[in-house]
N, C-alpha and C positions, 0 to 999 in steps of 0.2 A: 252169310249165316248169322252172323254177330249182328251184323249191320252197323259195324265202325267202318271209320274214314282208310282205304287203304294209302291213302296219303299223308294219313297222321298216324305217328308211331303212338301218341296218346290223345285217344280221341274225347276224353273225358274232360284231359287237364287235370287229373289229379295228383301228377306227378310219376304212376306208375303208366309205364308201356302197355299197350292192351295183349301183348303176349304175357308179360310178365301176370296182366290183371286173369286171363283164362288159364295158363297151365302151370302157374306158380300160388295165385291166390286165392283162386276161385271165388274172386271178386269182380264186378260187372264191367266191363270196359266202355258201358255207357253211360253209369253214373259215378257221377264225384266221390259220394259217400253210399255206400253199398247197404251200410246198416244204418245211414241213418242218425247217428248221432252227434252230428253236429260235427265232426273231424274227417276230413277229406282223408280217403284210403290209403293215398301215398303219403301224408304225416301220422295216422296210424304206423303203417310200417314202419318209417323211419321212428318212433316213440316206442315202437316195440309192443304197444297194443295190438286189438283183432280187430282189424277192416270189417270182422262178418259180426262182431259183439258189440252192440248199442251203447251197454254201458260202462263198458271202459272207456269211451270216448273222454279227455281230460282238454275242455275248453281253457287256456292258459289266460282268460281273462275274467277274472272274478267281477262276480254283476253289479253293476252300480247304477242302481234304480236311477237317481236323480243326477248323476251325471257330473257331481262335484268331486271325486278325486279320490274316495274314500268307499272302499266295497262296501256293499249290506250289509255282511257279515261283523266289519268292523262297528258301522253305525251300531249296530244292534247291541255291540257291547258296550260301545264310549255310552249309548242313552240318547244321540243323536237322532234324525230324523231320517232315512236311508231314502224315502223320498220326499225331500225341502231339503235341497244342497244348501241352504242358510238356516241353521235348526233354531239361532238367537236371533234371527232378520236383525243383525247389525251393522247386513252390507258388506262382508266378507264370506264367500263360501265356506263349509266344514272344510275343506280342502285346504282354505289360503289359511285359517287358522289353525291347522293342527301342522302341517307340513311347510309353510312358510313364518309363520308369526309366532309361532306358539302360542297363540291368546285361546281361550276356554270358548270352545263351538257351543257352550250352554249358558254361554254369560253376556250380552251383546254389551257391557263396558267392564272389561277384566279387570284394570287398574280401579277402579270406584272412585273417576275422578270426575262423571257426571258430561262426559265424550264418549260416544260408541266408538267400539275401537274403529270399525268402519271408516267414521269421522278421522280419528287420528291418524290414519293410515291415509286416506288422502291428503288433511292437515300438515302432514310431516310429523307430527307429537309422536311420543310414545306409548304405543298401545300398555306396555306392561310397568311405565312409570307414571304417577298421579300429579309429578312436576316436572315435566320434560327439560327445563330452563335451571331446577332447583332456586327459583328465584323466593320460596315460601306462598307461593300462590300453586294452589293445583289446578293446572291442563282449564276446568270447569269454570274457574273463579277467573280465571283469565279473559273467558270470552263475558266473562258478567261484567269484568270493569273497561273491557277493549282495547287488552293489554297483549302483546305480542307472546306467545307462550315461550318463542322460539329464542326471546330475550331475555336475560334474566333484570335490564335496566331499560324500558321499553322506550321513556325519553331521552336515554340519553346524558342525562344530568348528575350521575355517578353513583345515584343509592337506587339499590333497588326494588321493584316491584313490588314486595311484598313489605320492606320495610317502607315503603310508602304508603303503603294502605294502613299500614298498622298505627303511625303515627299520623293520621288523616292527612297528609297530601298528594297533590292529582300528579300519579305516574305516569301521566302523560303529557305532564306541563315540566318541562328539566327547569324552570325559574324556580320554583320553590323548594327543589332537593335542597340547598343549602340557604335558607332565608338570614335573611342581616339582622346581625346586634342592633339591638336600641342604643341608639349614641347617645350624649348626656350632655347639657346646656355648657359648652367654655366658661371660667372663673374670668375676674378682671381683677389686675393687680397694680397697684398705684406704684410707681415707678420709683415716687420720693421716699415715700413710706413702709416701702415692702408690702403691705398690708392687703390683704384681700377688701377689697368697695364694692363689688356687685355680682351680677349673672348666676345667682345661688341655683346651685344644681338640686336642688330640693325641694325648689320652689318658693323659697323662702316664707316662712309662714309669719302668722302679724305677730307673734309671740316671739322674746327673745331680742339681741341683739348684733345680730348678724348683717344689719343692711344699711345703707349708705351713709345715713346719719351717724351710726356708732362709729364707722371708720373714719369721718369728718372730726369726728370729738376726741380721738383717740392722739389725730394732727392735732388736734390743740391741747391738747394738757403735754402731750412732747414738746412743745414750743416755751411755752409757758414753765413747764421747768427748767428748760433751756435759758431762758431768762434771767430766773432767779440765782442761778448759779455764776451767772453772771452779776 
């Protein structure tokens, strides 16, 4: 009469028996959803909804157009795009950025460090820091000079990054983090005399009497008193 299966007690698969679906629900024992609206008759029941009422039917999964993680409903308030799961195309879904990252689905480089977060998120950097390193160089300025963001000393040579740029030397050369004193020409000292004779750290200019002559003259009038006192 029905024309269900007498070998299946639910011939529909909706969860309800097709006895229970003729003389309990008066609901069809040949189809899933009776009315229609989208909820199979046997989780009607169990919801406590009507099998035979279309629209109480309560779909438990809110629609998401583009398939990124975040219903319409919400896109539509945030100002996102409900369909372009990426609303900033900065290569993170609305999804990885509101629910994983916190970075702004309407911003595609949150930090303003001149990296999509996108980028910094494969990078390892910080989406929500402008210096991932704190080395004074931002995330941006890093890949300008080809300096490791990840370091805040990127040669190595014990100053860092940023105080290398500032006072011009290459962050990625560790020789000139600490460049050498200018060393100063050795005196010579006459051994008999005490007397400084040459090597003038000055350069000695032709003015004056500081150079080897003077200290030759100097031996002789010592002698020469030496003499006379004799």
């Amino acid at each position: 009469m029905f024309g269900t299966d007498p070998l299946d007690a639910d011939s529909d698969n909706d969860g309800l028996d097709d006895g229970e679906e003729v003389v309990q629900f008066d609901t069809d024992p040949l189809e899933e959803d009776t009315d229609g609206g989208g909820v199979s008759d046997g989780d009607e029941v169990a919801a406590g909804t009507d099998p035979l009422y279309e629209p109480d039917d309560v779909d438990d999964e809110p629609l998401d157009s583009d398939g990124d993680g975040i219903p319409d409903d919400v896109e539509d308030k945030l100002g996102t795009d409900p369909f372009d799961p990426d609303s900033d195309d900065d290569g993170l879904d609305d999804g990885e950025e509101i629910n994983e990252y916190d970075t702004d689905p309407l911003d595609a480089d949150t930090d303003d460090d001149g990296v999509s977060d996108g980028d910094e998120v494969d990078d390892g950097t910080d989406p929500l820091d402008s210096d991932s390193d704190d080395d004074g160089l931002s995330d941006g300025d890093e890949q300008y000079y080809n300096t490791d963001p990840l370091d805040p000393d990127s040669d190595g040579g014990g100053v860092n990054d940023g105080d290398e740029v500032d006072r011009g030397s290459d962050p990625n050369d560790p020789s000139d983090d600490f460049p050498e004193e200018p060393t100063t020409t050795p005196t010579e000292v006459d051994p008999l005399v005490g007397a400084y004779v040459g090597g003038c750290a000055d350069g000695c200019s032709s003015t004056g009497s500081s150079g080897p002559g003077a200290a030759w003259l100097l031996v002789a009038l010592v002698g020469l008193a030496r003499r006379r006192r004799a």
